[in-house]
C-alpha positions in Angstrom: -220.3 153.6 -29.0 -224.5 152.8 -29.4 -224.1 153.0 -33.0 -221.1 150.5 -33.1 -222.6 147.9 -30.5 -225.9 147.8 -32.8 -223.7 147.1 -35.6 -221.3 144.7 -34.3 -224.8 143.1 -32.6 -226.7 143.0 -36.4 -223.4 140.8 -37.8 -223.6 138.2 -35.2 -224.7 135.1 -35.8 -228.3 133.7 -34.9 -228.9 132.2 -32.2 -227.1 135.3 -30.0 -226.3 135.6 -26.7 -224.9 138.4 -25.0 -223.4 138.7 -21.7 -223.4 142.4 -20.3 -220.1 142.5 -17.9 -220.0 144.9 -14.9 -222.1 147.4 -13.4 -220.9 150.1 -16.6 -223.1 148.3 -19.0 -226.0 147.9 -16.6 -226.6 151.0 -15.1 -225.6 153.9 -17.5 -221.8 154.1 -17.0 -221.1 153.7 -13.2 -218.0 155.7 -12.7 -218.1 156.6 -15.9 -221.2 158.1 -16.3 -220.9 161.2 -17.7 -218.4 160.3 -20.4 -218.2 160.9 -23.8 -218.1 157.8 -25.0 -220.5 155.9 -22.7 -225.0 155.9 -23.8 -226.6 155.0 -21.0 -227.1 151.4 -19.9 -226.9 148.3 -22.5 -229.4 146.3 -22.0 -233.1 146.5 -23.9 -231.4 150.7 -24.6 -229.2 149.3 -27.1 -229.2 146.1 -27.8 -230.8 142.3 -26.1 -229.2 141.5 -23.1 -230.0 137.6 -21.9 -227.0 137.7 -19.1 -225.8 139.7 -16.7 -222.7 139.6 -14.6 -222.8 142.5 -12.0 -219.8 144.4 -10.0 -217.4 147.0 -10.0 -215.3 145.1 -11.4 -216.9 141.8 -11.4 -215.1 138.6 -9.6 -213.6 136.3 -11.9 -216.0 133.7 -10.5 -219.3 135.9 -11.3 -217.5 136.3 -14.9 -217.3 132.4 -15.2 -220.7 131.8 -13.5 -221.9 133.9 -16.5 -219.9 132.3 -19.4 -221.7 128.5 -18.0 -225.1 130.7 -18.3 -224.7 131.8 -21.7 -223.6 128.3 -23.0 -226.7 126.6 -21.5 -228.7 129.3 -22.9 -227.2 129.5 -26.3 -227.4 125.7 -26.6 -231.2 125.5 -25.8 -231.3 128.0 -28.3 -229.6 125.9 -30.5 -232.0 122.7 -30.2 -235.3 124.9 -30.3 -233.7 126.1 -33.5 -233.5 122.1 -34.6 
């Protein structure tokens, strides 16, 4: 899946933000670890990660807290671009 996050990651956009969701993508797989289809953690393995939203699985609240995040950051991105 490395090879397709790098992808979809090169087509997005600038400025980017990306929100890594639940303790898979931060720490190599959790539960998951030694499965076929998981490459270690996300973020700064595969691609930039600017937020991160931990648990197993994540409250909705910790979800939201991080969507708020990412717009404030993607927005200050968006005036230093100006």
């Amino acid at each position: 899946m490395a090879d397709r996050l790098r992808r979809v990651y090169a087509q997005m956009p600038n400025p980017k933000v990306v929100m890594c969701i639940g303790s898979c993508g931060q720490s190599g797989g959790g539960v998951f670890y030694d499965s076929y289809n998981l490459d270690g953690p996300v973020g700064g393995d595969i691609i930039p990660v600017d937020i991160y939203v931990p648990g197993c699985a994540p409250r909705p609240e910790a979800i939201i807290d991080g969507v708020v995040k990412a717009i404030a950051l993607l927005e200050r991105l968006e005036e230093d671009k100006k």
